[in-house]
N, C-alpha and C positions, 0 to 999 in steps of 0.2 A: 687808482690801482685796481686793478682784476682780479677775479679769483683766478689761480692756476688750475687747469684742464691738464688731465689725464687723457692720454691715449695709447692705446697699446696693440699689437700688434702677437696673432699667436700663432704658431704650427706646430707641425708633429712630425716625429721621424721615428723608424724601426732601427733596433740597434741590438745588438748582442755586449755581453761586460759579465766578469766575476770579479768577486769579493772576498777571495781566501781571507780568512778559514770560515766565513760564512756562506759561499754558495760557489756554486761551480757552475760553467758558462751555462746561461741564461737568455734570453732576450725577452725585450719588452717593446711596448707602444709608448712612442715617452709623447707628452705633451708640452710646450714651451708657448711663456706667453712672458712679451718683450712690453714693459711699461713707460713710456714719455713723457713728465711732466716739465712744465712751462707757463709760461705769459701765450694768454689764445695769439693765435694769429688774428690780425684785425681784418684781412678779411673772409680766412676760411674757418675760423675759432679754433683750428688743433694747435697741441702742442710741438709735433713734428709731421714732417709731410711722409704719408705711408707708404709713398710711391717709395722716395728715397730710402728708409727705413726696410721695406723690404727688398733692395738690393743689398743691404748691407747683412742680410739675415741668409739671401741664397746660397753665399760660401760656406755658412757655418753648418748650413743642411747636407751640403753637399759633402762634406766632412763627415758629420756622424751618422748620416742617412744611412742604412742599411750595411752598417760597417762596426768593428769590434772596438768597441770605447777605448779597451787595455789598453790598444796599440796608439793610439791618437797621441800624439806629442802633446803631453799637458797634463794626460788623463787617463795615468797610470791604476789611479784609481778610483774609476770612477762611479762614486756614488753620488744619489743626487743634489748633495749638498757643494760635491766638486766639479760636476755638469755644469751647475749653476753659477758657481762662480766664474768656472773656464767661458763660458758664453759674455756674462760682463768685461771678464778681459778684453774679448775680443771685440766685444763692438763700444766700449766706454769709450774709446780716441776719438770714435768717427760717428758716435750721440750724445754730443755734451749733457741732451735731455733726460738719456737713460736715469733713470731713477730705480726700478725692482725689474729682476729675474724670477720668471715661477718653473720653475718644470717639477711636472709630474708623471708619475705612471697607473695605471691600471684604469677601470673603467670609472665614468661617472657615476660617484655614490658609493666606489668604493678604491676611491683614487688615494695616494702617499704623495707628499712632495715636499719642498722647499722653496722657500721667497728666500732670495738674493738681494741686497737694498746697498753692498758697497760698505 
């Protein structure tokens, strides 16, 4: 038996979102980083192929990319704890690998976020 490999796959999108009665509309640079764990493949060692994994991550971008969280079916409120879940929903069916969701905002070194694990 192998050790299981991690592979993970990240991007970013600009989004707008409030939090009555903590903040009023905002936007941020959010960061998302999609986690794969598995049995390596025997002959390219990942746990999923990134080619495939990042077709399944295009719509999700496409969705919140430069657009207002509130209104997103899902993501009434979203903070980054419910970003992060709303992303698992979306792609756990179609990466049985998916293992963690991270999204974060702000800069490196003085980033906020949440891991996702299901």
């Amino acid at each position: 038996m192998t050790n299981p490999v991690e592979t993970y796959k990240e991007f970013t999108f600009e989004a707008a979102h409030e939090l009555p009665p903590y903040s009023g509309l905002h936007g941020h640079s959010f960061k998302v980083r999609i986690a794969l764990t598995g049995e390596p493949d025997p002959k390219f060692g990942w746990s999923a192929n990134l080619y495939e994994v990042e077709r399944k991550i295009e719509e999700i971008h496409k969705t919140l990319d430069h657009g207002y969280l509130n209104q997103v079916e899902g993501l009434s409120v979203p903070s980054l704890e419910n970003i992060a879940a709303w992303i698992w929903q979306k792609l756990r069916g179609d990466l049985p690998a998916l293992s963690e969701v991270v999204v974060s905002r702000g800069p490196d070194g003085q980033a906020e976020g949440c891991v996702y694990r299901g």
